[in-house]
C-alpha positions in Angstrom: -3.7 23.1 1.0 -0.8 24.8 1.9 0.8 24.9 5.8 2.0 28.5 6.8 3.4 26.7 10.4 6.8 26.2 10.7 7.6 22.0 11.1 9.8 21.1 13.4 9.2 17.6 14.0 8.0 14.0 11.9 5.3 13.3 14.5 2.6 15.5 16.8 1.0 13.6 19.0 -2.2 15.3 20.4 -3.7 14.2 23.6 -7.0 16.0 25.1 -6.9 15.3 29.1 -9.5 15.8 31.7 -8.9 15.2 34.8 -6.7 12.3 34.0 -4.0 13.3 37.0 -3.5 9.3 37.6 -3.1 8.4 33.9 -0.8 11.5 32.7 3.1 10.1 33.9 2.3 6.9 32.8 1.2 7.7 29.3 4.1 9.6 29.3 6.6 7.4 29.9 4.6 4.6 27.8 4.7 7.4 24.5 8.4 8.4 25.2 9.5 4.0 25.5 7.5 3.6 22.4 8.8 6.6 20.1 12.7 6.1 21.2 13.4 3.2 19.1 11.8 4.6 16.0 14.3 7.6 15.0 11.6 10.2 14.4 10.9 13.7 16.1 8.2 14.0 17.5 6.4 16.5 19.8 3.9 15.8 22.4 0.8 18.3 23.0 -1.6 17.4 25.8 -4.9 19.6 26.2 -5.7 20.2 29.6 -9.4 20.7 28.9 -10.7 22.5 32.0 -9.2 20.0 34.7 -10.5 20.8 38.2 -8.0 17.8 39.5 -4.3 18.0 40.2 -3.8 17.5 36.1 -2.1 20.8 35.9 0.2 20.4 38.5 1.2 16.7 37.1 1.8 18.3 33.7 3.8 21.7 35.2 6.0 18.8 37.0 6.2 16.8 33.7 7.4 20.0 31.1 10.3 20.5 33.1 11.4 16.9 32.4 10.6 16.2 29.0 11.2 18.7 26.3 9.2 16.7 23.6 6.0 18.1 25.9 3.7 20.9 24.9 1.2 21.7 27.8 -2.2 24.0 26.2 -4.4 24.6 28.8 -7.6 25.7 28.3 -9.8 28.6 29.8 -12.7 25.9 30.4 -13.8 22.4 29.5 -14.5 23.1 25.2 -15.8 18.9 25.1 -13.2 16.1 23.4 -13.8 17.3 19.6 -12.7 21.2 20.6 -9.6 20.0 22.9 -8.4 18.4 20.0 -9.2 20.8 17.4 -7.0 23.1 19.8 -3.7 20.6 19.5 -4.7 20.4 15.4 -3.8 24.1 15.5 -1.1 24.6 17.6 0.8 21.3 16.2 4.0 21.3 14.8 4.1 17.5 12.8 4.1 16.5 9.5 2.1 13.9 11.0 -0.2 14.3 14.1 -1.4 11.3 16.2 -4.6 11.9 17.8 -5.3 9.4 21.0 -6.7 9.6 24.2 -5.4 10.8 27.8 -6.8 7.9 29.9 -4.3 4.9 28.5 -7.1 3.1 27.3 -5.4 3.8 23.3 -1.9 2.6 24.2 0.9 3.7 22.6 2.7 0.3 22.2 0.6 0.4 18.7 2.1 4.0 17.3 5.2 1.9 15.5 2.5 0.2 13.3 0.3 3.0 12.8 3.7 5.0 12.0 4.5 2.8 9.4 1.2 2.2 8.0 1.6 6.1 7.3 4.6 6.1 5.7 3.8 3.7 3.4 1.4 6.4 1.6 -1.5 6.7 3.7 -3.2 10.1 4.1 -5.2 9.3 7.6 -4.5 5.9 9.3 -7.3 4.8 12.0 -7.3 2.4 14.5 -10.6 -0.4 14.2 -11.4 -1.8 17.9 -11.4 -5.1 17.8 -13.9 -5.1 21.0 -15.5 -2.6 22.8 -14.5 -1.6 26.3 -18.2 0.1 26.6 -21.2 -1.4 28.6 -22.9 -3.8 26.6 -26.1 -1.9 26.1 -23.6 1.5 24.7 -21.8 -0.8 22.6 -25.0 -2.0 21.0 -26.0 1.5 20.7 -22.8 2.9 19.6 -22.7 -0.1 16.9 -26.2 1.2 15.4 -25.1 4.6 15.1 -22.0 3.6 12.9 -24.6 1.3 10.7 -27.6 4.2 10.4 -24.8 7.2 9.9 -23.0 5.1 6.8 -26.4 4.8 5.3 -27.6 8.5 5.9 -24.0 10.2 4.5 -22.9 10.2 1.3 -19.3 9.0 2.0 -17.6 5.7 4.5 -17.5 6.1 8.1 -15.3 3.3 9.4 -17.3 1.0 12.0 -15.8 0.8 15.6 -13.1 3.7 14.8 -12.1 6.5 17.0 -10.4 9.1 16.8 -7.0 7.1 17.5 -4.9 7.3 14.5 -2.6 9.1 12.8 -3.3 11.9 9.7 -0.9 13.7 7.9 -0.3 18.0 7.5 -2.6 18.2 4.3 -5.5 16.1 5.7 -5.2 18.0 9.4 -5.0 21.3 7.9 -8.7 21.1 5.7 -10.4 20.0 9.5 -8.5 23.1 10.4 -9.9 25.1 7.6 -13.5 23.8 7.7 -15.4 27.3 9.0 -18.4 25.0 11.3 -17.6 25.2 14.9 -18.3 21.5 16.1 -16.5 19.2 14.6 -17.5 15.9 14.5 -13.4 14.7 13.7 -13.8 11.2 12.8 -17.1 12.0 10.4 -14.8 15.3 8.8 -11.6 12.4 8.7 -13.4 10.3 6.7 -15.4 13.0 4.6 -12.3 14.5 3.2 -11.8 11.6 1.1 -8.1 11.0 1.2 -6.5 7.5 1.7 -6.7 5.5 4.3 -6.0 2.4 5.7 -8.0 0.9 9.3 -5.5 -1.3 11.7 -7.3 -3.9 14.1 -6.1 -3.2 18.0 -7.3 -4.1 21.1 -8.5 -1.3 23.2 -7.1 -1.8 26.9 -10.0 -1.2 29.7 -9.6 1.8 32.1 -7.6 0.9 35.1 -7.8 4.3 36.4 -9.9 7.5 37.0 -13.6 7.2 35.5 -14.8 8.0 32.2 -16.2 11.5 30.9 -18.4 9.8 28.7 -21.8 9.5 30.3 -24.6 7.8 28.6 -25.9 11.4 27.4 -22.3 12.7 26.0 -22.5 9.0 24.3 -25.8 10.4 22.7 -25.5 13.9 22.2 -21.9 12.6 20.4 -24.2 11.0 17.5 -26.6 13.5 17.5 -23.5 16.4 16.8 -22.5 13.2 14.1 -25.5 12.9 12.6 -26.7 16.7 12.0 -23.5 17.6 11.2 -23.2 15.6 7.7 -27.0 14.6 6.9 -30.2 16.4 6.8 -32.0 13.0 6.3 -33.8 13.5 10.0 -35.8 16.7 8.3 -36.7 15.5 5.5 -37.8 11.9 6.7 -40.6 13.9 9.0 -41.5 15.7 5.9 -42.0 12.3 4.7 -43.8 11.2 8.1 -45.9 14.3 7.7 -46.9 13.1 3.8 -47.9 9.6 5.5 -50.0 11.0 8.3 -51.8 13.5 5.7 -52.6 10.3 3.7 -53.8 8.3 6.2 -55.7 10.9 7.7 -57.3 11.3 4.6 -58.3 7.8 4.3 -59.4 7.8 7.6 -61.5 10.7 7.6 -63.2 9.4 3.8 -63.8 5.8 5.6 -65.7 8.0 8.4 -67.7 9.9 6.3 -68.9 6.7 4.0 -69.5 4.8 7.6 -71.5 8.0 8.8 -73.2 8.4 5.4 -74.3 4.4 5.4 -75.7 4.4 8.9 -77.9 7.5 8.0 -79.5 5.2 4.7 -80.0 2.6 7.5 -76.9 0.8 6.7 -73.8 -0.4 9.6 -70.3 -1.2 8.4 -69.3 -1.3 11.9 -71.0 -3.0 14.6 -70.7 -0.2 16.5 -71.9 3.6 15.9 -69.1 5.4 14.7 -69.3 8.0 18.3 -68.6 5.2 20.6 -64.5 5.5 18.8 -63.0 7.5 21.9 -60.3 5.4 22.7 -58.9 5.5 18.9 -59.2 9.3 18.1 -57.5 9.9 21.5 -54.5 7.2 20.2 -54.6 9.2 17.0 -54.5 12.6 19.3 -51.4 11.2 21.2 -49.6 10.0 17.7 -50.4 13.1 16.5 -48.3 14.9 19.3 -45.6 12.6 19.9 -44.7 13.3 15.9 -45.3 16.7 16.2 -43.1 16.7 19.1 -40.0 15.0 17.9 -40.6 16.8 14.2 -40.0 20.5 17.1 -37.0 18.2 18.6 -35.7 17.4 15.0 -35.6 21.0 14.1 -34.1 22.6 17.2 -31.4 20.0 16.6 -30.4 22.2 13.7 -31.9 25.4 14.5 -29.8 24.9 17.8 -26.9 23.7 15.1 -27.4 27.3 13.4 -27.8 29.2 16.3 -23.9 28.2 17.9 -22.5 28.8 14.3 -24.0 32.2 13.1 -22.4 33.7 16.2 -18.8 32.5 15.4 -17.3 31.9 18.8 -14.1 29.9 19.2 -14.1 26.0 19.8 -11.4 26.7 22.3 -9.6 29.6 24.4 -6.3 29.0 25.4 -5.1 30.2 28.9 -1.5 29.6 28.5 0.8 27.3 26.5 4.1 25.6 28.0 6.7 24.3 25.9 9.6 22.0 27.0 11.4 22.9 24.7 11.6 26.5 26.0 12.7 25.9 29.4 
């Protein structure tokens, strides 16, 4: 796929940021140490997705001393998947880096991913070598990975991120791809193109708190899941063939008991009347399923309904380039 953007530089390195006013000048200077030895150009674009903090003050400071630094800042808070998308299409790499704002992906480990790249590799993605997580996310997060890879038709690398670098081509089909939330790491890894995983060791967040509440952490694999399998649908179509079946049995083993006891014959020891507390069990089944089946399908109704209308995964309120200053 061809690239209309003019490239200026070897490396974009895409950073979405909310409220991460501690974390911000010390990234920076970590990602400017780091890069200086290696004889490359390189942009840096940070996202300010919706910050409500002293973020955009930090990074109005910071453009005026770095001219590597490209500031997009963001009408609103678009979530972590649409700040990034937002640096995809406003980068000017060959190569664009994709890590996070709050230090915990550090930089010391861009040299290896750099040259990992260059030695042929379409998309190169760092593999955590522990979570930093709660133990009871981790778990969670860990069966997701394993369920997903079994449910898709192509290999989703276990304990990856988004951390990693991909080059032009590869960036430019997730910017082609017309779906409005995208799941990046699932569409990485769907395109097909080479790729090699590198083992780091995720540092844990010294400052600030995390985004990522236990609900973003969920409704993250349920964008993941609907948006590359429609295995959830049809395995209630297949719940649905089950409970027809057994209903059917049920109902012909009631009918033969009720038949018997009229000819003076019991199967049970009991007449078959006195079963409230079962048929109010099989009442109760019967909702739950037919309640997560509604659940299931407003998943992707709700799916359909966001991208029939064809709204933006960003707006950008203004861009700042040091470089222009």
């Amino acid at each position: 796929m061809k690239n209309t953007k003019e490239l200026k530089f070897d490396y974009s390195i895409v950073i979405p940021a909310y409220n991460e006013e501690v974390n911000i000048v010390p990234l920076m200077e970590r990602i400017v140490k780091t890069m200086a030895p290696l004889s490359r150009t390189y942009e840096i674009i940070i996202v300010d997705n919706g910050s409500y903090d002293s973020t955009p003050v930090v990074l109005n400071k910071l453009i005026k001393e770095h001219k590597e630094l490209v500031v997009l800042t963001l009408t609103r808070n678009f979530g972590y998947d649409g700040a990034i998308v937002a640096g995809f299409e406003n980068a000017r790499g060959r190569r664009i880096v994709v890590m996070d704002g709050d230090q915990q992906d550090p930089p010391e480990i861009l040299p290896r991913f750099i040259a990992k790249s260059e030695e042929g590799f379409d998309v190169v993605y760092g593999i955590r070598s522990k979570r930093t997580e709660s133990w009871l996310i981790s778990k969670q997060i860990k069966i997701f990975y394993k369920l997903l890879n079994r449910i898709v038709n192509f290999n989703l690398p276990e304990d990856a991120g988004n951390f990693g670098v991909m080059t032009r081509e590869v960036v430019e089909i997730i910017n082609h791809m017309p779906e409005r939330n995208k799941f990046i790491r699932g569409l990485r890894a769907w395109t097909g193109y080479t790729s090699e995983g590198i083992v780091y060791q995720r540092d844990e967040r010294e400052h600030g708190k995390s985004k990522f509440s236990y609900f973003s952490y969920f409704n993250h694999a349920l964008n993941g899941i609907s948006s590359f399998s429609n295995l959830p649908l049809r395995l209630f179509t297949y719940l649905g063939i089950v409970g027809v079946v057994i209903s059917f049995l049920a109902g012909l083993f009631i009918l033969v008991t009720k038949v018997l006891e009229i000819l003076g014959y019991k199967l049970l020891p009991y007449n078959i009347v006195s079963g409230f507390t079962t048929i109010s069990l099989l009442v109760l089944a019967a909702i739950s399923f037919n309640a997560l089946g509604f659940g299931i399908l407003g998943e992707y109704l709700g799916r359909i309904f966001e991208e029939v209308k064809k709204r933006p995964s960003y707006l950008i309120k203004g861009i700042s380039r040091g470089d222009d200053e």
